[in-house]
N, C-alpha and C positions, 0 to 999 in steps of 0.2 A: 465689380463686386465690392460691396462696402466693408471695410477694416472693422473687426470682431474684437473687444478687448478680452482677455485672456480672464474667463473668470478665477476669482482666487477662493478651493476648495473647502480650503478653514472656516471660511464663511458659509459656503451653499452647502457643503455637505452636512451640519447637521439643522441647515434649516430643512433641508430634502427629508431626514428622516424624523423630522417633526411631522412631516405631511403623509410620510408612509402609514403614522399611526403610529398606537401602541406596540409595544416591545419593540421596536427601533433605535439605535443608539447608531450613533458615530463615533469613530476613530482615528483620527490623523496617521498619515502613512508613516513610520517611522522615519526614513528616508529624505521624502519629499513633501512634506505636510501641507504644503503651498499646492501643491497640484494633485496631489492621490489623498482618497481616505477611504476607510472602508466602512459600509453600513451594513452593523448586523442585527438580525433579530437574536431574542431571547431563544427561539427555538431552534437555532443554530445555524440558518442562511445567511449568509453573509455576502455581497454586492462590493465590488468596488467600484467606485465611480473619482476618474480620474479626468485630466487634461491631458494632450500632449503640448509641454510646454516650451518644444524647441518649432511647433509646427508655425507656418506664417499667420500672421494676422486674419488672412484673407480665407484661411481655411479649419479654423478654430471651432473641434467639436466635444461637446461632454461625452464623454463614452461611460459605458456601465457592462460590467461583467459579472456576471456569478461566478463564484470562487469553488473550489473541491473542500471538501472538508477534512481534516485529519484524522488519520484514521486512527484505530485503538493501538496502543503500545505494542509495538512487535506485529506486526501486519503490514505487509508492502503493498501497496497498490501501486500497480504502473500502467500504464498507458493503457486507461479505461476507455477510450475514444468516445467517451459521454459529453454532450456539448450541453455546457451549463450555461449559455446564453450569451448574447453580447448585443449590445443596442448603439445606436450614435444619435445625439440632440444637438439640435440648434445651442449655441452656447448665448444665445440671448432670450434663451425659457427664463421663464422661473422658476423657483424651489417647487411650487405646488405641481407646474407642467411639466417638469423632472418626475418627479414623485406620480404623476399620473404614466407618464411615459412607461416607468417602469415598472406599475402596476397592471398594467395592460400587456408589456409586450417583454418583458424580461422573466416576470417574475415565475408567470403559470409554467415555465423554460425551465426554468431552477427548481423548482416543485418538483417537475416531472425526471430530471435528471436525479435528483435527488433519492428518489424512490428508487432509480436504476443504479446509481451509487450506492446504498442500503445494499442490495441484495448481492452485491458484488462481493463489499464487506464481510456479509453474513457467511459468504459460499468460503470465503479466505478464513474468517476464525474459524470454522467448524472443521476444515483442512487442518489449521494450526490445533486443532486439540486431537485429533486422530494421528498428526504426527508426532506430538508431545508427547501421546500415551503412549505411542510405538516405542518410541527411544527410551521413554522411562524402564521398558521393562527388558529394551536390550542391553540396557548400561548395567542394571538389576544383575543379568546373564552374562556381561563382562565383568561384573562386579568393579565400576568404573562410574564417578560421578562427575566427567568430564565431558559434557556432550557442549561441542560448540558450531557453530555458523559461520560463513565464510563472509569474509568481509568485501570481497571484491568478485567480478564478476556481472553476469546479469539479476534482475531481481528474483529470476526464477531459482538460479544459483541460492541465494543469500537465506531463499526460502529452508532448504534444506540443512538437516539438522546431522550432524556427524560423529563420530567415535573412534578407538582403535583399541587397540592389545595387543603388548607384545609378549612370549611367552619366555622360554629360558633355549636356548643354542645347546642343540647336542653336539659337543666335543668343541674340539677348539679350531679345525678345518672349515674354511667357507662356511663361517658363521652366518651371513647375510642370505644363504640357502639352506639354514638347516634350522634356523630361528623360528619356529612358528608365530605366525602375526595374523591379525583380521583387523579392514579396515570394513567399518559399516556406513551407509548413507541412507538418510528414510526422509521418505516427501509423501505425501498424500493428495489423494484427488479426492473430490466429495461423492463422483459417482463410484469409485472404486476405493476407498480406504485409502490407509497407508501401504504404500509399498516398500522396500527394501531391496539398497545390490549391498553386498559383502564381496569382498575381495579376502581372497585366504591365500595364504603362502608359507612356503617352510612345512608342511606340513608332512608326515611318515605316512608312506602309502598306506596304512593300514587306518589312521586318520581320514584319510583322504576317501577309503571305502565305505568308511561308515556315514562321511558328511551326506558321499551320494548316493548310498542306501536308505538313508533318512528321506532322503527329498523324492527319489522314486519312488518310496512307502506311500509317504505324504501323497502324492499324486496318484498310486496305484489305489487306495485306500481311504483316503480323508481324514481328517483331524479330530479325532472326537470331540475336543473342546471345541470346534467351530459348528458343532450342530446343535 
């Protein structure tokens, strides 16, 4: 097998996305600018097309991936299992036969992922404003402008949005049982709304009858502002 020299990116990468066409630009990888850069369009696909540059001589290939894109502020995306494409070339192309390579067999890959990343987004903020609205009017109801997110955890966790109050201790005996307190947690789905667990404690059974005479009502009955 004949010895391959190591192309160097700086250069083929933004002849590549001279040949992609309009709206095309290059970026040198922050990192490694010698062997990765990224080509993005104006409309927000972005390719990185990289070396490996510890690989042998003898097995020296351009690689091109499509990249995920980031998402809006405060929206987690995790493990969308969408395959945004990935191709391997001769490292003795040229820019144009790169540029074709990945116009044929990357790019229609990234397009299509892309449209399935979209909708993923969309189902995640319209979740995030059904849970926003939730907590704004439970904070409203604790009269508490403290709602925060957990910082650790899975990203399903980090999703959810949280609260508390604590009330005033009757008497000075086993205060940490006579303290009324609620802890709220609200996460939403998009086929089902926001939902809500609360945790209550401390509470005088005569409290405690009325929380679940409310909720049997609600259930025996219905909501009138929900119709």
């Amino acid at each position: 097998m004949v010895s391959t020299a190591l192309p160097d990116i700086r250069t083929l990468a933004p002849a590549v996305a001279t040949c992609l066409g309009a709206g095309w630009k290059s970026e040198p990888h922050p990192e490694h600018p010698h062997a990765s850069a990224f080509l993005t369009h104006e409309d927000g696909r972005q390719v990185r097309l990289y070396v490996d540059q510890y690989a042998s001589p003898r097995a020296v290939r351009v690689q091109a991936s499509g990249q995920e894109p980031t998402p809006p502020v405060g929206i987690l995306v995790k493990d969308t299992g969408i395959d945004f494409g990935h191709i391997t070339m001769a490292a003795t192309k040229s820019a144009r036969q790169i540029a074709a390579d990945m116009s044929r067999r990357l790019l229609p890959t990234l397009a299509a992922s892309l449209v399935q990343w979209q909708a993923r987004v969309d189902k995640l903020c319209a979740e995030e404003a059904q849970r926003t609205a939730a907590a704004d009017c439970l904070a409203t109801a604790l009269r508490t402008t403290s709602v925060t997110r957990a910082t650790h955890g899975s990203t399903w966790d980090k999703r959810k949005l949280h609260m508390g109050w604590t009330g005033t201790a009757r008497g000075t005996e086993r205060q940490w049982m006579t303290t009324p307190r609620a802890s709220v947690e609200v996460d939403a789905d998009s086929s089902s709304g926001a939902y809500v667990k609360i945790e209550l404690s401390g509470l005088t059974a005569t409290q405690a009858e009325r929380v679940l005479r409310a909720l049997l009502d609600e259930e025996q009955h219905g909501n009138p502002s929900d119709s």
